[in-house]
TIDO-243279 format. One line per 5 residues: number of its first residue (from 0); for each residue x, y, z of C-alpha. Coordinates in Angstrom, 2 decimals. Last residue first. Layout:
<sites>
NUM	X,Y,Z | ...
</sites>
This chain:
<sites>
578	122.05,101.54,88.32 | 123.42,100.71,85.27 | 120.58,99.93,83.38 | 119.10,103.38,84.88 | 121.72,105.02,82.88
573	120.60,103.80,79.54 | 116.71,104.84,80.35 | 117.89,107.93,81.38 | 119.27,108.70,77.66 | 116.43,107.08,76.13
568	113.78,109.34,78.78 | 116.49,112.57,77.27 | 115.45,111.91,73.49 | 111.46,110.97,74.38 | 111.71,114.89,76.38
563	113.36,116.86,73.61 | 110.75,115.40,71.24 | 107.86,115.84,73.22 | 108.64,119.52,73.74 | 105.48,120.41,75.22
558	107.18,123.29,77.18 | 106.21,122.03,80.43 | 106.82,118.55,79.34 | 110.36,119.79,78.35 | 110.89,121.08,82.13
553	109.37,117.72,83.74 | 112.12,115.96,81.55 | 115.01,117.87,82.07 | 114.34,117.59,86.19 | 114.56,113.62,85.29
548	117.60,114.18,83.78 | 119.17,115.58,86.21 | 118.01,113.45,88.92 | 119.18,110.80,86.91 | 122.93,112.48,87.07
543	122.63,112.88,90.93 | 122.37,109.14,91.08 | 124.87,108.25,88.81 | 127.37,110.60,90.66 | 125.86,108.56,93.54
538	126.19,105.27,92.96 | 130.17,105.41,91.52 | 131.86,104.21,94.25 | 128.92,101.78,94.98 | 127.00,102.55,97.99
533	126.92,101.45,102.13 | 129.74,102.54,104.09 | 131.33,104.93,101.56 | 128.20,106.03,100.49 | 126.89,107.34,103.88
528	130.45,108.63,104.73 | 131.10,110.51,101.58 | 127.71,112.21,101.68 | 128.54,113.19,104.83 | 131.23,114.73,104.58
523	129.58,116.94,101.36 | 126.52,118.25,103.59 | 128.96,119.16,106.08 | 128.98,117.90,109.41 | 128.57,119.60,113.04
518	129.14,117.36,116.16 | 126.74,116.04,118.95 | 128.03,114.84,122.15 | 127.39,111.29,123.82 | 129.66,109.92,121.78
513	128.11,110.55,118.34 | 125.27,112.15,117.88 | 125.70,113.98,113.92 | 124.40,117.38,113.19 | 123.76,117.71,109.55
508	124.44,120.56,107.16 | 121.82,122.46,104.86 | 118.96,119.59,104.76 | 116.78,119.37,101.99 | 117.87,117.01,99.02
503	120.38,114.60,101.16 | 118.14,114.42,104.18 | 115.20,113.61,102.50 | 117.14,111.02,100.16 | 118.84,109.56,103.56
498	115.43,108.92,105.34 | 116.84,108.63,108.96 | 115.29,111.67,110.12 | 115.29,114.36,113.03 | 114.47,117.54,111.86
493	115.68,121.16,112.88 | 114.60,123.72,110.43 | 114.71,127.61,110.13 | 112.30,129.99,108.33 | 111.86,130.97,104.40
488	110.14,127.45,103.75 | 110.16,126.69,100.36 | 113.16,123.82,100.19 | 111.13,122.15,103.57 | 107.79,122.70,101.56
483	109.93,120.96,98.77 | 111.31,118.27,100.39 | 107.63,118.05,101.74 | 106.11,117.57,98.26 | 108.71,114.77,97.38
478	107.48,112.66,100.56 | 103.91,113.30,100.03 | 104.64,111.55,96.55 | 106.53,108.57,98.10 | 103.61,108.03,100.82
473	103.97,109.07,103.90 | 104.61,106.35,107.16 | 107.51,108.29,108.30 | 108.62,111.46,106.04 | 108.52,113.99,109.61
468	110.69,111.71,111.66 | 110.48,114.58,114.25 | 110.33,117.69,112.96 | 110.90,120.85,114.86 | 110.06,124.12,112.96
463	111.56,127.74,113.55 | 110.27,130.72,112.50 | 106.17,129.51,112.59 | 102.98,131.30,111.00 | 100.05,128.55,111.12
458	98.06,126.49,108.58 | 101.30,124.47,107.44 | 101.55,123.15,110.80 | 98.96,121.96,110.98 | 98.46,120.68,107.27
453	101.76,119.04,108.23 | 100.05,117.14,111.12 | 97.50,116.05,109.18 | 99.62,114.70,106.31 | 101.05,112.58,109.61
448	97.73,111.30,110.72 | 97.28,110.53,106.99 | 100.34,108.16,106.88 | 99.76,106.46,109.93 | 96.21,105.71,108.67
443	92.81,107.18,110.22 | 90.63,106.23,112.22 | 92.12,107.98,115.66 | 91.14,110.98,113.43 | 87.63,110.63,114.23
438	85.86,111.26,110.80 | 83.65,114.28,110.30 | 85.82,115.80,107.42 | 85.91,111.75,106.11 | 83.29,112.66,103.27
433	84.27,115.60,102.04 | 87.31,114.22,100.85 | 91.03,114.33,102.28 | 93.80,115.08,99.61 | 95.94,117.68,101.57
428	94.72,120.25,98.69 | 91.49,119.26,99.74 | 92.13,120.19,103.65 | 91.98,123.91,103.17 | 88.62,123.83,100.96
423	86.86,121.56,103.79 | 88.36,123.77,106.62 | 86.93,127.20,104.87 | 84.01,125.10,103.98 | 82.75,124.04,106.99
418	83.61,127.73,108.95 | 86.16,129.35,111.51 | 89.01,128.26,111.10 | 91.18,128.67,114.52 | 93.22,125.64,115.16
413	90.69,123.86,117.55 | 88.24,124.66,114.43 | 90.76,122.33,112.53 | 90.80,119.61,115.26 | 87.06,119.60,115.31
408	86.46,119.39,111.36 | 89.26,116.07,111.15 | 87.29,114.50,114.25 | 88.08,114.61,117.87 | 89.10,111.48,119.90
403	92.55,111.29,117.91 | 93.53,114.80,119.64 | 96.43,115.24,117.27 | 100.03,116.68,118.44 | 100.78,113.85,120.77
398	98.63,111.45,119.22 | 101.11,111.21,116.55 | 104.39,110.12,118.87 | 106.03,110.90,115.40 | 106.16,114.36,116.42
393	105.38,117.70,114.21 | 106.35,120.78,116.33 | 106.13,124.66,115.15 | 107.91,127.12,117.08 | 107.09,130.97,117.14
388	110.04,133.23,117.70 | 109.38,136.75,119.39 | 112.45,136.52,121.44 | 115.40,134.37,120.24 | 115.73,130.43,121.59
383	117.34,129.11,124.66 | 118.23,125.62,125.82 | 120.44,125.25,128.63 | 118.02,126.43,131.37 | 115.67,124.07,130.28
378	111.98,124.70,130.16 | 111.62,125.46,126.23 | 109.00,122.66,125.60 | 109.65,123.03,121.94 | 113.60,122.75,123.13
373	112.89,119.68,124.78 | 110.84,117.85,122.55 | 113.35,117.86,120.30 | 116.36,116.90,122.64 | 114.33,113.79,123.80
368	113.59,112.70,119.89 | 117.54,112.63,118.83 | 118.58,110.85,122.72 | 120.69,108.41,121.69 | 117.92,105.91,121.18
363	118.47,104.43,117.34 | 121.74,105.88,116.09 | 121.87,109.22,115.08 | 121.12,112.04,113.25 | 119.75,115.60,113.18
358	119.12,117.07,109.86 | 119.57,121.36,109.99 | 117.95,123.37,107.45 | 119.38,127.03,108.61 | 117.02,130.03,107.65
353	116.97,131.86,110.90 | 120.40,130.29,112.45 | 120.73,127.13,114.53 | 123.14,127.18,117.50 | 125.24,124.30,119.15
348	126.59,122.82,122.19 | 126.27,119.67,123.98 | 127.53,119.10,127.93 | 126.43,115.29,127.47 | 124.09,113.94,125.28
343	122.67,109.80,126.28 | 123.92,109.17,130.10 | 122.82,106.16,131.28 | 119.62,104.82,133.09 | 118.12,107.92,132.17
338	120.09,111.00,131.10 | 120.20,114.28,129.26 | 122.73,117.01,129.24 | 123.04,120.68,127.55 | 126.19,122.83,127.83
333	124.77,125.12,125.61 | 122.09,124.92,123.04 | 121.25,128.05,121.12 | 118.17,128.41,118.66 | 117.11,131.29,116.67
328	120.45,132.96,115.79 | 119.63,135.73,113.87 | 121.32,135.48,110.71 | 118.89,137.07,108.10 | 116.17,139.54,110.13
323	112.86,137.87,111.30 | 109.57,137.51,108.79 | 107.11,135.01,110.13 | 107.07,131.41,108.21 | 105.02,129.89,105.98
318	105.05,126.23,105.43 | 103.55,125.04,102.40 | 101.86,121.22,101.96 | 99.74,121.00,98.71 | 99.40,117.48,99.08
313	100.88,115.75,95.91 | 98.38,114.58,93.08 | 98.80,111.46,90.78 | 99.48,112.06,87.57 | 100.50,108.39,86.24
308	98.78,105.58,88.47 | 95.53,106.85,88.11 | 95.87,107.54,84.26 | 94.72,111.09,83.29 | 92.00,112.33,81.71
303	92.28,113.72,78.26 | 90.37,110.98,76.57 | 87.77,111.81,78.60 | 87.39,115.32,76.88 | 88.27,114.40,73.12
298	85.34,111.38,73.48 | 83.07,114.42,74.53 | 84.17,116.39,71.88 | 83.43,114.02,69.37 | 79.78,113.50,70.69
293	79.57,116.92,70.32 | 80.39,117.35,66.72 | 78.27,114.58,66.14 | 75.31,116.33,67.56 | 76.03,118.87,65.93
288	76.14,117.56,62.52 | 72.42,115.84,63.41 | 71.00,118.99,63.51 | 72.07,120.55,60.55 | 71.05,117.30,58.77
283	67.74,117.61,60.68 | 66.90,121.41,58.59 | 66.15,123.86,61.08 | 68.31,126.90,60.28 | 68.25,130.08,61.89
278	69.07,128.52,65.53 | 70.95,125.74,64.32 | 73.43,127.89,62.16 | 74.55,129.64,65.47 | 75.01,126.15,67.22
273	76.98,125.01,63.77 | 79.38,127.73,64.22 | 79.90,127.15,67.65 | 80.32,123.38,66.87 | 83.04,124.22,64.46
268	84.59,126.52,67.16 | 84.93,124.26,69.29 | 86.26,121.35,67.19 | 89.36,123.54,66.61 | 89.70,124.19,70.61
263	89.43,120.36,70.84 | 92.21,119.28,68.21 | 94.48,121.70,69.72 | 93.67,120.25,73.10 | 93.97,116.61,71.91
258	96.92,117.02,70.44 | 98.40,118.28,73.89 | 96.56,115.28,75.63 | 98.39,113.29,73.03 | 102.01,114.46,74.20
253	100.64,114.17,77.76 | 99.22,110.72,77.36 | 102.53,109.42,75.95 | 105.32,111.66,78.21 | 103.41,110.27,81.30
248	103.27,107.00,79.97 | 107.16,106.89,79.16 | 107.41,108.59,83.28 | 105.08,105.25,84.30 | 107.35,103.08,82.83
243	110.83,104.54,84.50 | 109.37,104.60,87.88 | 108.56,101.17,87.25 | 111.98,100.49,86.31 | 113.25,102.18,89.34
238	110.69,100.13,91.35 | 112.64,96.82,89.88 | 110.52,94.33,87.90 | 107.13,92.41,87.38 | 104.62,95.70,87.41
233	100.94,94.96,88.72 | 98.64,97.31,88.61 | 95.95,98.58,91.43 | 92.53,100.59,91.16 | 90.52,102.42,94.25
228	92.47,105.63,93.40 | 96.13,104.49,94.05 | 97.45,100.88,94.64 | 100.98,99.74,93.28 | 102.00,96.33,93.45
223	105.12,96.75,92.49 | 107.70,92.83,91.63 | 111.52,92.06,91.92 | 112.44,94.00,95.15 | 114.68,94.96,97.43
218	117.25,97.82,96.56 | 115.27,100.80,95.20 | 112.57,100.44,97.32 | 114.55,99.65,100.49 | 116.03,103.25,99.87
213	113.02,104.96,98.71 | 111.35,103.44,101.80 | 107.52,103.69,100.83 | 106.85,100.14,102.20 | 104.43,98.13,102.32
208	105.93,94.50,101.86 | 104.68,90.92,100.51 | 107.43,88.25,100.53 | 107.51,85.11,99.02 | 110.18,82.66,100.68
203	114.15,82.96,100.13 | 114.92,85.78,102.46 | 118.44,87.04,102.01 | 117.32,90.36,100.34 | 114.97,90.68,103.07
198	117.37,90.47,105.83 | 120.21,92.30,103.71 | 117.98,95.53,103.67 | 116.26,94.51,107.63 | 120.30,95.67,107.96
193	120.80,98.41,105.70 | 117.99,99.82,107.96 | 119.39,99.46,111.13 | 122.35,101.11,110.52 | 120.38,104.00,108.47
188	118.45,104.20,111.44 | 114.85,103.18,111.65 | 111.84,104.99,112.60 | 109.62,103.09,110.24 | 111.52,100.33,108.15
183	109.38,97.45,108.72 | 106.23,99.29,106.82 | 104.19,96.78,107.21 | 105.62,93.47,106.27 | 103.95,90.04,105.27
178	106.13,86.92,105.09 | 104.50,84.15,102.67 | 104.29,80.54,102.85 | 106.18,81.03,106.49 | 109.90,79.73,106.99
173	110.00,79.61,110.89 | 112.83,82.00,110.60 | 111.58,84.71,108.57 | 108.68,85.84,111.69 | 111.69,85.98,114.64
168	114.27,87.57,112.34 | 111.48,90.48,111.35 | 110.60,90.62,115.12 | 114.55,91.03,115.85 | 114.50,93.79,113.31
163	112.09,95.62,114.76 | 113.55,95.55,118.58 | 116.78,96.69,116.97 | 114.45,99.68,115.76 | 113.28,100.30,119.14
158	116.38,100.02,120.99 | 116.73,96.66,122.44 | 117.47,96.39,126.65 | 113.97,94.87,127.15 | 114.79,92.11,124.54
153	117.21,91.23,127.74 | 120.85,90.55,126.18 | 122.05,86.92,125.29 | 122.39,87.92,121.34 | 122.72,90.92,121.72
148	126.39,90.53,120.29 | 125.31,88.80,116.96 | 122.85,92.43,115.92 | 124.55,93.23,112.81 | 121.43,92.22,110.68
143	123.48,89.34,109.07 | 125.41,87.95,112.56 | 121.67,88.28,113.93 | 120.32,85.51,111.13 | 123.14,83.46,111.08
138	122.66,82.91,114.91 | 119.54,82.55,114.67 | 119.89,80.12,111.95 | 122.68,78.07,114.07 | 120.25,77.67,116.89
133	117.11,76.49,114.55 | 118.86,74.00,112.62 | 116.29,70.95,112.74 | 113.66,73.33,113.65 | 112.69,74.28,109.90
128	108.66,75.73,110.58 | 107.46,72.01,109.59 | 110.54,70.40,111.79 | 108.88,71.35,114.73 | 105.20,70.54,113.69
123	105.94,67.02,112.43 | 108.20,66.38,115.60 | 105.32,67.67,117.74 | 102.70,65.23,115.84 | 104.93,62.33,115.81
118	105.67,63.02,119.91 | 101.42,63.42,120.19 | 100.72,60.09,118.00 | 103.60,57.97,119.91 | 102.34,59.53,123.57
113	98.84,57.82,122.24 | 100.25,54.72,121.30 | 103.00,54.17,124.15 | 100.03,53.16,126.99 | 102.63,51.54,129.58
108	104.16,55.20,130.69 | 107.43,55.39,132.28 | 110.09,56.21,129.47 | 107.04,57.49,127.55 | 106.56,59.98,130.16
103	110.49,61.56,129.59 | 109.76,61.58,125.44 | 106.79,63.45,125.71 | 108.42,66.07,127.92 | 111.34,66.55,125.31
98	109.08,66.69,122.34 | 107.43,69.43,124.49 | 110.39,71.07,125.40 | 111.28,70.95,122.16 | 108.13,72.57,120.75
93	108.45,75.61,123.27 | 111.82,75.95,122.34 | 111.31,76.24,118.40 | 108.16,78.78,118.95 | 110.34,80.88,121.33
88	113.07,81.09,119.54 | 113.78,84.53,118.86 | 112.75,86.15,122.20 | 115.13,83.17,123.52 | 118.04,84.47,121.73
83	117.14,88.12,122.38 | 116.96,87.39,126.13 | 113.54,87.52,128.07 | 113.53,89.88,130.94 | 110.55,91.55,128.57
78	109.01,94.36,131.01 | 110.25,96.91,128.46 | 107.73,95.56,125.58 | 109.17,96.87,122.41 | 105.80,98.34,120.37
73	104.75,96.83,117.18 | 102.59,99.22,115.08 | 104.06,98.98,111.44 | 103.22,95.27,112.00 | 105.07,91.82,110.70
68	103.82,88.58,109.90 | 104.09,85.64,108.89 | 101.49,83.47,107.07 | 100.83,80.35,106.81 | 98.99,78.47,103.64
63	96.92,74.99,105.01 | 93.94,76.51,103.78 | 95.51,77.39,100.44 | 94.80,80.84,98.70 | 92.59,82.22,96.13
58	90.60,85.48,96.66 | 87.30,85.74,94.53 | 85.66,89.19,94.53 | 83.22,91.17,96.26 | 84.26,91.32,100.36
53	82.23,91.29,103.20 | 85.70,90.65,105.73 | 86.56,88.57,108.94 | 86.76,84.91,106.65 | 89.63,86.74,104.76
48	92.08,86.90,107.63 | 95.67,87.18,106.59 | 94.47,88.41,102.46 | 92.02,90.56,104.11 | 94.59,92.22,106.73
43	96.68,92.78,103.85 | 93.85,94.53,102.10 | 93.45,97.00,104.94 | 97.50,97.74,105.43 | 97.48,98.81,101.90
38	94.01,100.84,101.77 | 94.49,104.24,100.19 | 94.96,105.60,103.08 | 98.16,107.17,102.19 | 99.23,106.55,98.81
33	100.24,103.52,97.28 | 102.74,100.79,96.80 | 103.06,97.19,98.13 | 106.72,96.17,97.11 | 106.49,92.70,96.40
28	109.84,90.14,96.90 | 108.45,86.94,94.68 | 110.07,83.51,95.46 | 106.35,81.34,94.81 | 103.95,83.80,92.98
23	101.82,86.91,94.28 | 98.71,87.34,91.95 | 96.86,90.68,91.04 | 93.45,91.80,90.60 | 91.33,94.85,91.86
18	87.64,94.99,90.63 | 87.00,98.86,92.36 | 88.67,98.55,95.90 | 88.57,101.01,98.91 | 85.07,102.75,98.41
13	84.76,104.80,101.32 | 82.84,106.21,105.02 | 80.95,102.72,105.50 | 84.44,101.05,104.57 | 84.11,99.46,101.19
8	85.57,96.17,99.31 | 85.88,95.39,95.83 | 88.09,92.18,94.88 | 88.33,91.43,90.88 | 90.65,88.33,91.47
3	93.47,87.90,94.14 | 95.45,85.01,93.41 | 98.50,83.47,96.20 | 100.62,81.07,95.50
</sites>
């Protein structure tokens, strides 16, 4: 349907695409994969509007192909009186009112051919995007994304992630060529997440997604377009079983990269030998043995180099926190409220400890993001924290905690460093070049704007840190490295998150909004209620069981058993059939 063939592209500032190729095909659910700013939401905007780019390449698609379309940037418009149901179908109604119209003049009109040509035209376009049905497919459409009794309430009403999936209803239901999604699942609750989950997975059209939802990752799709380092492969299959090819790879090159070395360190010394022998001797055969020596070497040396898609590198984030005695409370709430049209917490209670890793959840708009800001504000009588604690804030309003007018280098001396270098060496191990230092940060992609934040934060002593849907728009990779800055960190933790894996692997207990109050919950509660809602009986023993044997695997690498590590990838190759 759609064939992209060696496309390069460049931003003034960076190379985006080196030759890329891949090919989308008719029924195809594509996870787009990469990491941050690597230029996902940059070639969708190519393959939607190709004429607007200077591309290299060829880039194969029908003129008469449309294109649906949903953005990581949509923002619910509270001035909407429109109802949900209307919201929705608001292409279908507009067309049959005009069919309608048409109809009512050619009751009165004596020139019939031209009101013939516009009615066929209307009808054409109407039943073209599947309006025969249109009422009972919304319908249909809400009943499956749990969202049947909004149906007649004001879109202003929606909660932000409702609002999301009613887009994602709106765009599937006209039955584009191809439905485009970035990053649908930002800021959504697990609710609301299972849902766009059974949207997609109900979808019969082509679908292109960027996404680095573990959860919708694992569940959605039957094709990985994966984009890192200017390249991109193609992988027909599940993301576990690309997960799964790239860790074989991994084993391959690293088992021959450990060949290689021994091999290389022997060749040394041979061309050591011959150096010394060079310099007494003068003879061209002597000479000519070097030089193939070397020439070896060399081929030794790039062979070692690692695929893109195999070793890629995690941001180095580390949180360091100021020393403060074991079990001081750092944080009490008491008898806390918050309202606006209606009352979200009422009279809540609850204290956070110096080394507690607390996940706050809830439903979409009860109030998670309001309490936050709250206590880093610390101007309510109800919320108190310990003397001498210093609070660290990441929000996922990102402009809040970034001045996006400034560039990278500015917001860095803002922090306190004091030269180039000591903010270009920092920010390398957060994986931005040289090159963008002097960027405006407004430029830059969700994802980076949020690897920004954590360098931040990272860069400063802090007790207790506040983060709001810290793992939204990161890659998978930055993801993993914050579990473990959050693992790491010696100082206390209150995040707000709907990512289930990050909450799983990080957080110590969860505090749960329900009712207008907010109630403590055990790790192993809820667990059980997550799985029991939404997972197999049996999902997460085998889930906990790959981790496992994945953590095996990374320790045989590290002690170059090869052999340990191929026998352990066939054992978690069997269990991944059944998951």
């Amino acid at each position: 349907m759609i064939k992209v063939d060696n496309l390069s592209y460049s931003f003034p500032q960076k190379d985006l695409y080196n030759n890329i190729s891949f090919t989308l095909e008719e029924g195809q659910h594509c996870a787009f994969i990469g990491t941050s700013g690597s230029g996902k939401s940059t070639l969708v905007d190519i393959l939607m509007e190709p004429e607007k780019y200077m591309f290299e390449g060829k880039l194969e698609i029908s003129p008469d192909y449309r294109i649906g379309y949903v953005s990581q940037f949509s923002q619910l418009d509270n001035t909407k009186e429109i109802t949900v149901y209307d919201y929705i179908g608001e292409e279908f109604i507009k067309l049959q009112n005009e069919i309608t119209a048409i109809c009512t003049e050619m009751e009165t009109s004596s020139d019939l051919e031209p009101l013939l040509e516009k009615y066929q035209e209307a009808l054409d376009a109407f039943q073209a995007i599947g309006g025969d049905n249109f009422e009972s497919n919304i319908t249909k459409q809400l009943t499956l994304a749990n969202l049947n009794k909004h149906e007649g309430l004001a879109v202003s009403k929606l909660s932000g992630g409702e609002f999301k999936l009613i887009q994602v209803i709106k765009e599937m239901l006209t039955g584009p060529d191809l439905m485009i999604m970035d990053e649908p699942d930002v800021f959504l609750d697990f609710e609301n997440l299972n849902s766009l989950m059974n949207l997609i997975n109900s979808y019969k059209g082509t679908m292109l997604v960027i996404t680095h939802n573990r959860y919708l990752l694992n569940h959605c799709f039957n094709k990985i377009i994966h984009l890192e380092n200017k390249l991109l492969q193609e992988f027909d299959g599940r993301y576990i079983d690309y997960n799964f090819s790239l860790l074989q790879t991994k084993i391959e090159l690293q088992e021959l990269a450990a060949a290689d070395t021994e091999e290389i360190k022997r060749n040394e010394v041979i061309i050591n030998n011959l150096r010394s022998i060079a310099t007494v001797h003068t003879e061209a055969s002597r000479g000519k043995s070097l030089k193939a020596r070397v020439k070896i070497q060399e081929r030794l040396e790039a062979r070692r180099i690692q695929a893109p898609f195999v070793d890629i590198k995690q941001p180095a984030i580390n949180f360091v926190a100021d020393s403060i005695p074991e079990e001081t409370v750092v944080l009490k709430v008491k008898d806390y409220s918050i309202s606006f049209e209606d009352m979200l917490l009422e009279n809540v209670n609850f204290e956070i400890k110096s080394t507690d890793k607390v996940a706050l959840i809830g439903a979409n708009g009860t109030g998670k993001t309001t309490l936050l800001r709250e206590i880093y504000k610390t101007n309510q009588e109800s919320i108190e924290l310990a003397e001498t604690i210093n609070t660290g804030f990441l929000s996922q309003i990102q402009g809040e905690m970034l001045h996006e007018s400034e560039t990278i280098l500015e917001e860095f001396f803002d922090l306190g460093f004091k030269t180039y270098d000591e903010v270009k060496t920092y920010l390398s191990g957060y994986g931005f070049d040289e090159e963008v230092l002097q960027q405006k940060i407004e430029a830059l992609s969700g994802g980076e704007k949020n690897i920004l934040q954590l360098a931040k934060l990272s860069a400063v002593k802090t007790n207790l840190l506040l983060l709001d849907e810290p793992t939204s728009h990161l890659d998978t990779y930055s993801q993993l490295a914050l579990e473990k800055a959050i693992e790491n960190y010696k100082g206390a933790i209150l995040m707000v998150s709907h990512d289930f894996y990050t909450i799983i692997n990080c957080a110590d207990y969860v505090l749960i909004i329900e009712d207008k109050t907010i109630r403590k919950m055990s790790m192993r509660k809820f667990r059980k209620m997550i799985y029991a809602n939404h997972f197999d009986k049996d999902y997460l023993e085998m889930e906990q069981k790959k981790k496992t044997i994945e953590t095996k695997i990374e320790l045989a690498l590290k002690d170059t058993d090869f052999e340990l590590a191929k026998v352990l990838c066939e054992e978690l190759e069997e269990l991944i059939k059944l998951l």
